[in-house]
N, C-alpha and C positions, 0 to 999 in steps of 0.2 A: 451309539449315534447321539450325536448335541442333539438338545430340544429346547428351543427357544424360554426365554427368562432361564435357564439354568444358569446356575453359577460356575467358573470352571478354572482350573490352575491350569497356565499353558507361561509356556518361553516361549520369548519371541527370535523367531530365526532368521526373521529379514524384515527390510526396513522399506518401502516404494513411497513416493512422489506422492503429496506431500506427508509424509508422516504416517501412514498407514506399517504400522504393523502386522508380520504375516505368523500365523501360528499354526500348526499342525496336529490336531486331534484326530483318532481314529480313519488316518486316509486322509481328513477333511480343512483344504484351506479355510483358518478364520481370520478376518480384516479385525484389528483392536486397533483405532486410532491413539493417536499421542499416546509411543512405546517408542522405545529403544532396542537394537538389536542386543541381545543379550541380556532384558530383563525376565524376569521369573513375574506375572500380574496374576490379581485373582478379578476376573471377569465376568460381565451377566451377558448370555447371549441375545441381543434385543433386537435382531435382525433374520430370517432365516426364510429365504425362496430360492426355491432350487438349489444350484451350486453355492450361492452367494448366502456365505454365512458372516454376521458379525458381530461386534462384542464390546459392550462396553467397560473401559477402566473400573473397577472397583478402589483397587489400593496395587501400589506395586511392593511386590512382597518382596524380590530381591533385586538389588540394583546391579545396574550392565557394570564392564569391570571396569570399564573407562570412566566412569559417572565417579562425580565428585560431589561436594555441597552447592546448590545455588544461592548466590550473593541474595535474591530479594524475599522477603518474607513472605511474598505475595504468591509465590510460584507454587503450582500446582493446585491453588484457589482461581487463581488470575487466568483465562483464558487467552492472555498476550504472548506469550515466552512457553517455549517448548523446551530449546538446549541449554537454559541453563545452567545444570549440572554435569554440560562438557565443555572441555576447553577450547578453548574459539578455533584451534588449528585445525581439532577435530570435527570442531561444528562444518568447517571450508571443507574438509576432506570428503566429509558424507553430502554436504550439497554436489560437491563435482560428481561423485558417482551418481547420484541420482538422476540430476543434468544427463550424464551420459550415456546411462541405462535408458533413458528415455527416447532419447537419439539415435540410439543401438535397435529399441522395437521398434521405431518407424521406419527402418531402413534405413537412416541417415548415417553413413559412415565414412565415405570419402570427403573428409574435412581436415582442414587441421585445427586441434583443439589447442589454446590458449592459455587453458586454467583457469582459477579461480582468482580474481583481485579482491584483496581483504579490504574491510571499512576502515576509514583512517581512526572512526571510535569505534568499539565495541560496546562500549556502556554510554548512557548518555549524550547519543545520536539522534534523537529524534525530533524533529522539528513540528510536528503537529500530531493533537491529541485529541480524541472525541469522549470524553468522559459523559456515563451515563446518569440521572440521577434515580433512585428507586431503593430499594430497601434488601437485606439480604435473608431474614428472617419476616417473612408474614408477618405484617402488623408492627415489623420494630422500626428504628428508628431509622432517619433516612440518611441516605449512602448516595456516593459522589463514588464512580471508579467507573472497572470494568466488569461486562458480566463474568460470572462464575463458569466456569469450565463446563462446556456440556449443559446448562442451564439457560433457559430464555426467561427468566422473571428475577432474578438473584442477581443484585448488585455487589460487589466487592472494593469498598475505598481502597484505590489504591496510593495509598500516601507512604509507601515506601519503595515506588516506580524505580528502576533502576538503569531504564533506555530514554528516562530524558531528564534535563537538566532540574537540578535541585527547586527554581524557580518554579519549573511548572508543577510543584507540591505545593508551595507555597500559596499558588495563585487555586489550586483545590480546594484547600484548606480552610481559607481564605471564604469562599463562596458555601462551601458546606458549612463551617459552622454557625456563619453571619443567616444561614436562611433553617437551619434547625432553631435559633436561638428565634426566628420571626415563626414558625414552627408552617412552614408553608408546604405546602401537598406536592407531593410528587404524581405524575401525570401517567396513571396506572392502566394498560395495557389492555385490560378484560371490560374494566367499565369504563374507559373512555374518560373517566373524571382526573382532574388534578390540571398543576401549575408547571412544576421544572419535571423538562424532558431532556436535553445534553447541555452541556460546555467545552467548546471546545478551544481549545488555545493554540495560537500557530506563533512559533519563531522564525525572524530573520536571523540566521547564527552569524555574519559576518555584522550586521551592524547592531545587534542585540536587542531589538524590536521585538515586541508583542501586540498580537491582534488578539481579543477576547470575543466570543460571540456567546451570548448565552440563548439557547433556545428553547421557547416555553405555548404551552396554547395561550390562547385570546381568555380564558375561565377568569382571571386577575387582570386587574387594575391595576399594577405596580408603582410604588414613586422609587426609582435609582438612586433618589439624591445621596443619600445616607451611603449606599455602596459606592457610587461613585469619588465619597469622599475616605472611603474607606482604601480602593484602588491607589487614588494618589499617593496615599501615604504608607503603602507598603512596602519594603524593605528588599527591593528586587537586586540582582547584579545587572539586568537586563533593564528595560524601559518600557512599561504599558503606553505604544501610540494610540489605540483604539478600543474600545467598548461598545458592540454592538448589540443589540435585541432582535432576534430572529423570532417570529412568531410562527408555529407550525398548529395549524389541529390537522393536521391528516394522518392517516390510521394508521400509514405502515411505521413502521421503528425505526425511522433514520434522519437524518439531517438533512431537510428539506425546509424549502422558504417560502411562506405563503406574503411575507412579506420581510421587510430588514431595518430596524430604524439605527440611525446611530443616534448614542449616549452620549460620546467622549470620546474627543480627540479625532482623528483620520477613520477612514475606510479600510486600511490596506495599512504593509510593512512593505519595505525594500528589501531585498536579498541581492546576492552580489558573489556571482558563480561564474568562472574564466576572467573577469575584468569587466564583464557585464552587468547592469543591475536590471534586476527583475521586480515589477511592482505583483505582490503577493494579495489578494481579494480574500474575503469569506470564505467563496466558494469556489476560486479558480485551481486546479490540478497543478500541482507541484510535488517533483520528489520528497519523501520524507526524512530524508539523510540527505542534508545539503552540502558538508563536506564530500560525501560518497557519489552524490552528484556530479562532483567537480571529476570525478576519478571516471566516473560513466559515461560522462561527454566526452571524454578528451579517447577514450574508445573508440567513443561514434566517429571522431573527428579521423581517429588515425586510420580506421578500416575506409571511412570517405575520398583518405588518399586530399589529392588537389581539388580545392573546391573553384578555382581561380577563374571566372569569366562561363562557371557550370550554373545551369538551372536545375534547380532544388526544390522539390517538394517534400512538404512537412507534414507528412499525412498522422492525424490524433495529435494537433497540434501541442494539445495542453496551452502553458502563457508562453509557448514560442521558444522557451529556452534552448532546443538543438539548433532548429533553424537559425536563431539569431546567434550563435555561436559559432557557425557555419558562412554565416551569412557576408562578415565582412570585403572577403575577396573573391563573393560570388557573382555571378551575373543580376540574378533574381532567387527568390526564395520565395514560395507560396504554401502555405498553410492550411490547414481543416481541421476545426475543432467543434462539437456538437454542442459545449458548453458555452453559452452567449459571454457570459459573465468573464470567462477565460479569452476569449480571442478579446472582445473589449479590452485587457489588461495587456495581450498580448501586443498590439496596436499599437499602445500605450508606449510600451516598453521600446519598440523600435524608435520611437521620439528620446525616449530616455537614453538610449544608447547610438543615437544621430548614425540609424540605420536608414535610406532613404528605399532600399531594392528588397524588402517585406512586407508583404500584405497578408492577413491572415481572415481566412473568410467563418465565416457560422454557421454549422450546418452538418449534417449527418457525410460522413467520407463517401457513402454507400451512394448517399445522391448527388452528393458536389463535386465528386469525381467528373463526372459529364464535362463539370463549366469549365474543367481544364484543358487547352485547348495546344497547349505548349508541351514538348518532346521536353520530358525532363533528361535530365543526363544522373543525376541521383536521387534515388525516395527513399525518402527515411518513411522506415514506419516505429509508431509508440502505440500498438491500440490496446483495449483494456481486456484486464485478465482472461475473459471469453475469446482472445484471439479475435481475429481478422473476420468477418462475415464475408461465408461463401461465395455471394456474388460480387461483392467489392473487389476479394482479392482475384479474380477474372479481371474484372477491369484493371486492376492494377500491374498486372502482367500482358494486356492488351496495351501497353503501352510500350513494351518490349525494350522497356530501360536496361541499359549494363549493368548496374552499378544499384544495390539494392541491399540499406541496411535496414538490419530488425531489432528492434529493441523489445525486450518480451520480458515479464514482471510474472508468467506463467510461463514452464521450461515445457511443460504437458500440452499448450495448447500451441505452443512456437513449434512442437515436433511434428502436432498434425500441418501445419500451413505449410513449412516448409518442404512437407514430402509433394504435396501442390505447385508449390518451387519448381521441384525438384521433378517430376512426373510432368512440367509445361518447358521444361527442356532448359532451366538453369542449374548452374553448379553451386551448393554450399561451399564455398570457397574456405570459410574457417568462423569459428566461436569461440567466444569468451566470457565467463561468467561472471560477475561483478555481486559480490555480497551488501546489499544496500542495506539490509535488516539482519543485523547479529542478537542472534537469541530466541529466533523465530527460524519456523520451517523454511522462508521464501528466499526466493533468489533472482537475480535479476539476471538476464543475456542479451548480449550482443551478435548478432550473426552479421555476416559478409556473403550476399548472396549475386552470383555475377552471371551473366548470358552468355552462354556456350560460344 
């Protein structure tokens, strides 16, 4: 019998949703996250109640027989990238079962399933980056990346990234060395002291824009001038439109805005997805693979069928991008996004793209569902990785639309809503998996779900 902190050599025999490795010691299932079917690991058990045993990574002693070398130096330090050291057909291959293992336990199985659509990049897809700043070793010197795998205090520069474009190393680089060489405090977690907390960079990939947001406490008085002239004259393929200063002191570890000044330049980038342009904010929700995007609407679109003289709702609007997609040979198109900063943009955008029949409102779906007062004919739903909340999706099915697509970014939390679908007397009509993030666990889905 395992005893917790033991160390222990186990092969991995199966692989479940996301990433969870399943191992078998004495009778006994153990969970080893980030494993491969078919590795040989040596692990500490640091979990153990009841049935529920699990285990963390130490070192993987032998590699699955599919694994190959990973392209970035970073892997296996870097908590972004899991597959790696499998080939992308394989990566597709193990997300579709996973997807469909999951849709199989919830009783989801009268559908017809689609497949997997591959990322038009595999490498150098990514459109927006939250780089942390901190240190990797106590005390050493400070570090601009991602956290370290399984670690909350351990920074890792990641300046040899391999899922986004060469640029946005540069523009890391760039900002780490310019503020080691001013020797300025990074903004440490246990005592609340210090100056730089993230940077985050966002691309427009069709017009080659960059937004910069650097985010810090109130502790410093900074002057920019000097970076800002440092910004101009760096050597991009792309175009720094904007420099903003996000000021945060609050406690939790994330990219939140007590305030936003800008520096330089604009607010935002344009991006430009179907023939659409999209005005891009700080903080407004947007795919992170904007070519892959291109490939995910045009799903939505086709499972939507005719949208011609339909009224549409866009429920977790984000900046509008399906509905306005949708939108042109609709009747109407109405929106819900809890993000203020997003529907503003979203607004925005239907001016940009001389949509007249889009409105997008601000506000929790769960309560503004009510104001809606029009029989839609399609609802799109996008909500965030937690799936749909309980009582929303009541309302949302008290509205006894035909015609009901799902777009889900969690495959685990789309199989519980659906079997809800499914149990209020609609049919999963068919799914389709869309790979938005190559070299990571996740995966995106599209469901067609219709009224009996």
């Amino acid at each position: 019998m395992v005893k917790k902190n033991e160390v222990i050599e186990a092969q991995i025999q199966d692989v479940q949703f996301p990433n969870k490795g399943i191992a078998i010691i004495d009778g006994k299932k153990i969970v080893i996250k980030n494993t491969l079917k078919g590795q040989t690991v040596k692990a500490r058990i640091n979990k153990k109640k009841g049935r529920q045993i699990e285990a963390k990574v130490i070192e993987t002693i032998k590699k699955a027989p599919y694994e190959g070398e990973a392209v970035c130096k970073h892997f296996g330090k870097c908590g972004g990238c899991s597959y790696q050291t499998i080939a992308y057909e394989d990566q597709l291959k193990l997300k579709s079962e996973q997807v469909q293992r999951l849709l199989k336990e919830a009783d989801i199985t009268d559908y017809e399933y689609l497949g997997i659509e591959r990322s038009p990049k595999d490498f150098a897809y990514r459109n927006k980056m939250e780089f942390t700043f901190g240190d990797e070793v106590k005390d050493g010197e400070l570090e601009l990346g991602m956290h370290r795998r399984g670690k909350f205090y351990e920074i890792v520069t990641v300046d040899d990234c391999q899922i986004v474009h060469k640029d946005f190393i540069t523009i890391l680089t760039t900002f780490l060395n310019y503020f080691r060489e001013k020797q300025i405090p990074y903004y440490k977690k246990m005592t609340h002291k210090g100056y730089l907390r993230h940077l985050v960079v966002r691309k427009a990939v069709k017009t080659n824009e960059y937004l910069i947001n650097l985010v810090t406490t109130t502790q410093l008085d900074f002057d920019f001038t000097e970076l800002v002239d440092i910004l101009k004259n760096l050597k991009l393929e792309g175009q720094i439109k904007g420099f903003l200063h996000t000021l945060n002191d609050q406690l939790a570890d994330a990219v939140i805005s007590d305030e936003t000044r800008l520096i330089y330049g604009q607010d935002y980038i344009t991006e430009e997805i179907l023939g659409l342009k999209f005005k891009i904010t700080a903080f407004s929700f947007f795919q992170t693979n904007s070519l892959g995007a291109e490939k995910l609407y045009s799903i939505v679109r086709d499972f939507a069928g005719s949208t011609k003289d339909k009224v549409i709702f866009d429920l977790y609007s984000g900046t509008g991008t399906i509905g306005q997609i949708m939108a042109p040979i609709a009747k109407e198109v109405t929106g819900i996004e809890i993000v203020e900063e997003a529907v503003e943009s979203a607004n925005e955008n239907t001016k940009l793209n001389n949509l007249n029949n889009c409105k997008f409102i601000a506000g929790d779906v769960l309560k503004k569902i009510d104001e809606l007062k029009q029989k839609p004919d399609i609802i799109v739903l996008d909500p965030p990785r937690s799936g749909i909340h309980p009582k929303a999706i009541k309302k949302i099915i008290n509205f006894n639309c035909k015609n009901i697509i799902y777009v889900s970014c969690n495959p685990k939390a789309l199989a519980e809503d659906l079997k809800v679908f499914k149990d209020a007397g609609y049919k999963i009509d068919k799914i389709k998996c869309m790979d938005m993030f190559p070299q990571t666990v996740h995966i995106e889905c599209v469901s067609k779900i219709v009224k009996k």
